[in-house]
C-alpha positions in Angstrom: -14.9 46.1 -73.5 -14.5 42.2 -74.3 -17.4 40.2 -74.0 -17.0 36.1 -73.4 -19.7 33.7 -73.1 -19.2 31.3 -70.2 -17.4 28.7 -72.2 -15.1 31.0 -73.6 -14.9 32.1 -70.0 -14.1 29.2 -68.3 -11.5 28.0 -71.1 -9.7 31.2 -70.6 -9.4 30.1 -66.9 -8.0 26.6 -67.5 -5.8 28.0 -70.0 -4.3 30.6 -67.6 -4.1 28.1 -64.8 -2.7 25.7 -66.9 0.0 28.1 -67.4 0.3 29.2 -64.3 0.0 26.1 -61.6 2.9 23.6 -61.1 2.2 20.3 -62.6 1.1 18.8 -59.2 1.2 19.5 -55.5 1.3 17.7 -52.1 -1.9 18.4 -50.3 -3.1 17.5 -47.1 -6.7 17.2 -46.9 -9.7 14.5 -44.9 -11.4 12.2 -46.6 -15.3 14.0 -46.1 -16.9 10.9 -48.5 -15.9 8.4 -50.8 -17.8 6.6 -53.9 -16.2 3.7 -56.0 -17.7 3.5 -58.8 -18.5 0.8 -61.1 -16.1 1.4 -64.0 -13.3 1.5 -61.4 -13.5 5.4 -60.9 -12.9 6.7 -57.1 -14.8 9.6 -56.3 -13.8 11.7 -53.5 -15.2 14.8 -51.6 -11.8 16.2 -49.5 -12.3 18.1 -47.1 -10.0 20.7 -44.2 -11.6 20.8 -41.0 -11.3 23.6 -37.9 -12.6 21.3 -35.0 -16.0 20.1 -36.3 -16.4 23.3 -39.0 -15.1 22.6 -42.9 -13.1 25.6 -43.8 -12.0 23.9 -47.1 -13.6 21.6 -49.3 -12.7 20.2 -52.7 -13.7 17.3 -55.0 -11.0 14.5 -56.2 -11.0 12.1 -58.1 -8.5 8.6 -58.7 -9.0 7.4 -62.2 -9.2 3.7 -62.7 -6.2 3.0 -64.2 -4.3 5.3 -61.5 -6.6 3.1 -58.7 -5.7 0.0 -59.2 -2.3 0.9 -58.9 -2.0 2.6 -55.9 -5.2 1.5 -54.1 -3.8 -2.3 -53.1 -0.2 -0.4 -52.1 -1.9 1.9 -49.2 -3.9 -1.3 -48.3 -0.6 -3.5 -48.0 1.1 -1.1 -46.1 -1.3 0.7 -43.6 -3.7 -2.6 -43.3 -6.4 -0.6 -44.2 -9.2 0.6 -46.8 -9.2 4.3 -48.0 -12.2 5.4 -46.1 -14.5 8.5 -44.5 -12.7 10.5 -41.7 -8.9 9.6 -42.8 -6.7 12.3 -43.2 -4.3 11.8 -46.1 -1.6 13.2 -48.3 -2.2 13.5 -51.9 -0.4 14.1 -54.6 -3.0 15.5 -57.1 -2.7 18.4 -60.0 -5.5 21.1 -60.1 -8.5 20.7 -63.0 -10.2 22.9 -64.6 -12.8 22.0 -66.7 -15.4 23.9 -68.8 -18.4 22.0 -67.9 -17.7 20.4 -64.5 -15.5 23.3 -62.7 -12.6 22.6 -60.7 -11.6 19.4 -59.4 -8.2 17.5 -57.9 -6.7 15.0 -60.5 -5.2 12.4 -57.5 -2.3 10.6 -58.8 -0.5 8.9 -55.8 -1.2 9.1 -51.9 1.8 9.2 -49.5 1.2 5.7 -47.1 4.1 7.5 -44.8 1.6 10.3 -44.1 -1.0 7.9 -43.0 0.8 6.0 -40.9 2.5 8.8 -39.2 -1.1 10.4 -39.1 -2.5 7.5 -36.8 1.2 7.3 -34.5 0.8 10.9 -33.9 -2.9 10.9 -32.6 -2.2 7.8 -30.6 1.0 9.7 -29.0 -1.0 12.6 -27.9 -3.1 10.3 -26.5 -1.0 8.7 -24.6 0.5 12.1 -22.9 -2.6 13.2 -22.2 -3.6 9.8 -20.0 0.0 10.4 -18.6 -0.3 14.1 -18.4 -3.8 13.0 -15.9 -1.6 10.6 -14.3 -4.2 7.6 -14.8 -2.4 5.7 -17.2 -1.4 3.0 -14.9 -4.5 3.2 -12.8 -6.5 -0.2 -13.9 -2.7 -2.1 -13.5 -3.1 -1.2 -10.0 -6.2 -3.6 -9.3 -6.0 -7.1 -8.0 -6.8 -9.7 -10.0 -8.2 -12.8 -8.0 -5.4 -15.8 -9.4 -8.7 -17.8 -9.8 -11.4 -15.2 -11.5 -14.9 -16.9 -11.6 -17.3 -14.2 -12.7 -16.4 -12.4 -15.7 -18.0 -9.4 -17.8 -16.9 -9.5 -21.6 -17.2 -7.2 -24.2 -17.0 -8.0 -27.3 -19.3 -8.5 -30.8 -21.8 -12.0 -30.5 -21.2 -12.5 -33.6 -17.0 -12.1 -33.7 -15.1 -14.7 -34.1 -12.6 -13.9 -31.9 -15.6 -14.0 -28.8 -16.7 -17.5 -30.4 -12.6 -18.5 -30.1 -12.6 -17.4 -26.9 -15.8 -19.7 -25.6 -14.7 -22.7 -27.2 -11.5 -22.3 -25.7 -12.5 -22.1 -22.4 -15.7 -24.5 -21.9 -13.9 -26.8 -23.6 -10.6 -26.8 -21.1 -9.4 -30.2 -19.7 -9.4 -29.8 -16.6 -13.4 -29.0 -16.5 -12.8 -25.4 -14.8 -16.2 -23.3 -15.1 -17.1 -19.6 -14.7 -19.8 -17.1 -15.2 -19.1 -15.6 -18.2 -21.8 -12.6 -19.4 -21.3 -10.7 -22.7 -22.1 -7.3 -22.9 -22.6 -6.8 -26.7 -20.6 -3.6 -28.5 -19.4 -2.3 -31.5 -15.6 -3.4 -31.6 -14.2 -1.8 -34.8 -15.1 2.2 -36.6 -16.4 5.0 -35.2 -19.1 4.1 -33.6 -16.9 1.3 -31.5 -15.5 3.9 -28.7 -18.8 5.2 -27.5 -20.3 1.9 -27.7 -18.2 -0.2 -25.3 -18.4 2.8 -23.1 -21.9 2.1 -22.7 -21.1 -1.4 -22.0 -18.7 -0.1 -19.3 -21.1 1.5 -17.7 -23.9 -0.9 -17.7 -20.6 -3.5 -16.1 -20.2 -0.7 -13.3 -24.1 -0.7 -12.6 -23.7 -4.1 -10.8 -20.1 -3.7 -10.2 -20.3 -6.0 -7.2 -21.1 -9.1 -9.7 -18.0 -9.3 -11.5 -14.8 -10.1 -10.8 -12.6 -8.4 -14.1 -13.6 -7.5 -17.5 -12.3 -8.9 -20.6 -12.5 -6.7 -24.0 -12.2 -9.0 -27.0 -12.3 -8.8 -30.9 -11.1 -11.0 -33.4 -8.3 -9.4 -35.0 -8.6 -6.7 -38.0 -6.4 -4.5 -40.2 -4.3 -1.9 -38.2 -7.4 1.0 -39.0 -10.1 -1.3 -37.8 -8.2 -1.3 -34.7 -7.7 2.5 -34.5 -10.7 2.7 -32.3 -8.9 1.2 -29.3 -6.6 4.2 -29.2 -9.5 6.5 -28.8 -8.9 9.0 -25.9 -12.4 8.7 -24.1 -12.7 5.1 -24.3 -8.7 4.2 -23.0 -9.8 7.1 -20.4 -12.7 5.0 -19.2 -10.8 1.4 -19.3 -7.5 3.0 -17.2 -10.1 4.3 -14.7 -12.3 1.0 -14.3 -12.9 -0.5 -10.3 -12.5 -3.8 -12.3 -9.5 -5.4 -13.7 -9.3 -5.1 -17.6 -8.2 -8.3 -19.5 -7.7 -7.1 -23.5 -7.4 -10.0 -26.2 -8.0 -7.5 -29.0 -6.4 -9.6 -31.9 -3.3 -8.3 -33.3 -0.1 -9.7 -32.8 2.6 -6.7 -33.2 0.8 -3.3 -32.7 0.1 -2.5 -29.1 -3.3 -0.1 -28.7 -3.4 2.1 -25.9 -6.5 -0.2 -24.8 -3.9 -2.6 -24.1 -1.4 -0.4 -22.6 -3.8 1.1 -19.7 -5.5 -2.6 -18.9 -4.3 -4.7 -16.5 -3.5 -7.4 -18.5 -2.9 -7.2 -22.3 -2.8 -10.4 -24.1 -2.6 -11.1 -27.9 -5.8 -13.0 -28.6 -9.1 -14.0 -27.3 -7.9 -17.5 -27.0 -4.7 -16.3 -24.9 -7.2 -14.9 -22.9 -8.7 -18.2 -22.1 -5.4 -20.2 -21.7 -4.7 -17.5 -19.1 -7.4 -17.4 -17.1 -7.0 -21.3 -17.0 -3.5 -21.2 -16.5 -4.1 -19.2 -13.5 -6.5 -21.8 -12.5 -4.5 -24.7 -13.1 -1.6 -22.9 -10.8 -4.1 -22.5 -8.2 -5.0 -25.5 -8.1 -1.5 -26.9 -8.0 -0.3 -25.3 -5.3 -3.8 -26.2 -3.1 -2.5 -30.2 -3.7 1.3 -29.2 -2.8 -0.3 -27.6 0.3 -1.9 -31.0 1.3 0.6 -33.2 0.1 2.9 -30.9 2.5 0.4 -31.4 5.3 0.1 -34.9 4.8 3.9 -35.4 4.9 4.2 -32.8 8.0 1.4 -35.1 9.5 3.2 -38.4 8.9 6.7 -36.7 10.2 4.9 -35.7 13.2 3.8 -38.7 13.8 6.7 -40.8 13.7 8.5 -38.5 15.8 5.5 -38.7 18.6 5.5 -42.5 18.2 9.6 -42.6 19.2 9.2 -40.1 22.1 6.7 -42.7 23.5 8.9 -45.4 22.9 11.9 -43.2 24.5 9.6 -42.6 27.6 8.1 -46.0 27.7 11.9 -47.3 27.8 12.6 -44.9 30.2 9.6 -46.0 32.0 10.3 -49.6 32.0 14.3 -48.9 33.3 12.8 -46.6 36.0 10.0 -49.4 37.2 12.9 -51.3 37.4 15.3 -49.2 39.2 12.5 -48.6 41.7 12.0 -52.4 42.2 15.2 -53.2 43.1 15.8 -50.1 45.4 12.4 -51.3 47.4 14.1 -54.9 47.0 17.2 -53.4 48.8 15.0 -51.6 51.4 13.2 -54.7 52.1 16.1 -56.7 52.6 17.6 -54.2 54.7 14.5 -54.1 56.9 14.0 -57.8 57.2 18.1 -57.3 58.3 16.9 -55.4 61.2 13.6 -57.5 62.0 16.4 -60.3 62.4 19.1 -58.4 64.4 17.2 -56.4 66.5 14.4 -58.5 68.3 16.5 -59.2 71.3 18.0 -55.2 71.7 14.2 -54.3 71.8 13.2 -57.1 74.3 15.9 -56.1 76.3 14.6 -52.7 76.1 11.2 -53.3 76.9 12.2 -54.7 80.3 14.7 -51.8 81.2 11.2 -50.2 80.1 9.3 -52.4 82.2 12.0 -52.2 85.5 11.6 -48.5 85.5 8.7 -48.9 85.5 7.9 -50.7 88.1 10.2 -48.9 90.5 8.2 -45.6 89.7 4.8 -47.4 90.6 6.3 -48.3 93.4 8.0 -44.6 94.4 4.2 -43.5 94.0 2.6 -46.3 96.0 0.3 -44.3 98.4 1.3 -46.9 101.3 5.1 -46.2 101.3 4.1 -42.5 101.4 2.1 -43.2 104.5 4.4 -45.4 106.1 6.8 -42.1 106.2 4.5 -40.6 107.9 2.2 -39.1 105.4 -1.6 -38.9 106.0 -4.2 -39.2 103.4 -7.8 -36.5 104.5 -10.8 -37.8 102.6 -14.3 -35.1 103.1 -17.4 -37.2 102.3 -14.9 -40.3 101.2 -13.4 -37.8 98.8 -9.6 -37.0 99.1 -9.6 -33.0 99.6 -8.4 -31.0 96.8 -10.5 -28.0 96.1 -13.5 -29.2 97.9 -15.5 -26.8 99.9 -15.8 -27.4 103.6 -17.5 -26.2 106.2 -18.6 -27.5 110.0 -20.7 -30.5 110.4 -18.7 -32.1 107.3 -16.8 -35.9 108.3 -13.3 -35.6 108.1 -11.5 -39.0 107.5 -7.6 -39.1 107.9 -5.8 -42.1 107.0 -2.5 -43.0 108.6 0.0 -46.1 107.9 -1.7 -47.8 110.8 -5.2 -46.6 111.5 -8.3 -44.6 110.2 -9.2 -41.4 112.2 -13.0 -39.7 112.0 -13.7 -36.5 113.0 -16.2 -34.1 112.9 -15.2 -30.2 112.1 -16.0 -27.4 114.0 -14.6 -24.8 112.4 -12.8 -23.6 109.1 -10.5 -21.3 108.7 
């Protein structure tokens, strides 16, 4: 039986994986922890992951001279640092050595892989928030054309919130609003889960605001890689309020800004559209009154012609009824002229018959044919009562007769 000591050991392993390996692979692997080192030496501990349990773990390592190279490529091309959590493709050959055990030699890093990595979590993302059919949810919401209380989210100490401030207090037309921050992480891991709290500390007093606005000022394409974050694009599609995103990058869309109401580029386009709004608001109030003025002054030149028309009308009709009352006058004054003499004449025709029928009735030319006039008590009897003992007076054309009554039948 051969005996080794452990170098001899371990020397016959690098020999016969030396011999036996290819000279590098392709290996997919996360980035568990990272150490740059002073002399220009990257240190890296990759891991493979099975939800939150490492099933695989190995250690790398990027030697300077290989570092420099290909560290400021991945950076130019993804917009980001190499950095804990990122999953990457690595072209690295397998290391054996005597003292320090096995290790990954990394000699170039696929920027394709990284890139792809990031599209393909932010697709699944998005068919999950279209597979729950709340994707479009927040677009929905009205958004009042002049928004005067506003909840914002960003970092105090971002730039791109600072942008935003001086943009808007300092607008010419002198347009205010309540603006309240609600502080956050905007960019890493921690960022999702801290706007959420923000979020629901906004939906505590709901009632108070009027929309939202999520801010940062801009950052490389990972630093933004939070806003694509299933939980937190979740919680902005679902909002009661109107989202407003001015999250800083010009070309990429996030999903943040594909479920929010509004997505605009920048902070500062935030403010110019909230005062554009503003501005258009008031616009069209001073069109209104300038249209009600002009409506007013229209109606009142047409209501100062119809009383002209009618006073006109007015005046011809006075006169029309002057000189028909002229015409009746003249026709009556006409009569009163011609007529004096027909009604003179009538009045004694009048006054003839008259006269003959006072004379028809005269009680003396009744008695004088032979009539007699009986008078009871010097009244002539009509419906009288009499009985004996009464004086009966008759009257006769020629003579008074008196008697006494005896009887009454």
């Amino acid at each position: 039986m051969n005996h080794y000591s452990l170098y001899e050991f371990n020397l016959l392993v690098k020999k016969v994986l030396s011999e036996q390996l290819e000279r590098s692979y392709w290996i997919i692997a996360e980035i568990g922890q990272i150490n740059l080192h002073g002399n220009g030496h990257c240190y890296l501990e990759l891991v493979e992951k099975d939800n939150s349990y490492v099933k695989a773990k190995a250690r790398g390592t990027i030697w300077a001279n290989v570092f420099r190279e290909i560290h400021p490529w991945f950076v130019s091309q993804t917009g980001t640092e190499l950095k804990q959590g990122m999953k990457v493709l690595l072209n690295a050959s397998f290391e054996f050595h005597e003292v320090y055990g096995i290790s990954l030699n990394i000699k170039d890093i696929d920027v394709n892989f990284t890139i792809g990595e990031r599209e393909r979590k932010k697709q699944e993302t998005l068919q999950q928030l279209e597979a729950e059919g709340i994707i479009e949810m927040n677009q929905g919401l009205e958004l009042p054309i002049v928004t005067q209380r506003l909840a914002i989210i960003s970092s105090e100490s971002a730039a791109g919130y600072e942008d935003f401030m001086n943009q808007f207090e300092s607008n010419a037309y002198g347009y205010r609003a309540t603006l309240n921050l609600f502080p956050a992480t905007m960019q890493g891991d921690a960022a999702p889960q801290s706007i959420i709290e923000c979020l629901h500390q906004i939906h505590e007093s709901e009632n108070d605001y009027e929309a939202v606005i999520l801010i940062r000022g801009g950052g490389s394409k990972m630093d933004l890689d939070c806003f694509d974050d299933y939980e937190l694009c979740a919680h902005l599609a679902q909002f009661p309020l109107p989202i407003l995103t001015g999250i800083g990058h010009e070309r990429d869309q996030s999903i943040a800004d594909l479920v929010a109401h509004t997505r605009l580029k920048t902070p500062t386009s935030v403010a110019e559209f909230l005062i554009t709004r503003m501005l258009t608001f008031e616009s069209e109030i001073n069109q209104m009154q300038e249209n009600i003025a002009q409506h007013t002054q229209e109606l009142i030149f047409r209501q100062s012609e119809m009383i002209n028309d009618l006073n006109f009308r007015w005046q011809l009709s006075a006169k029309q009824i002057v000189q028909h009352n002229t015409y009746q006058l003249e026709q009556m004054d006409h009569l009163i002229k011609q007529k004096p003499q027909a009604i003179v004449n009538q009045f004694k025709l009048n006054l003839s018959h008259n006269q003959k029928l006072i004379e028809a009735y005269n009680p003396q030319n009744l008695l004088n044919k032979g009539y007699s006039i009986s008078r009871i008590n010097g009244k002539v009897i009509k419906n009288q009562k009499i009985k004996p003992g009464d004086e009966l007076e008759t009257q006769t054309a020629s003579q008074t007769i008196m008697s006494t009554i005896n009887k009454v039948k």
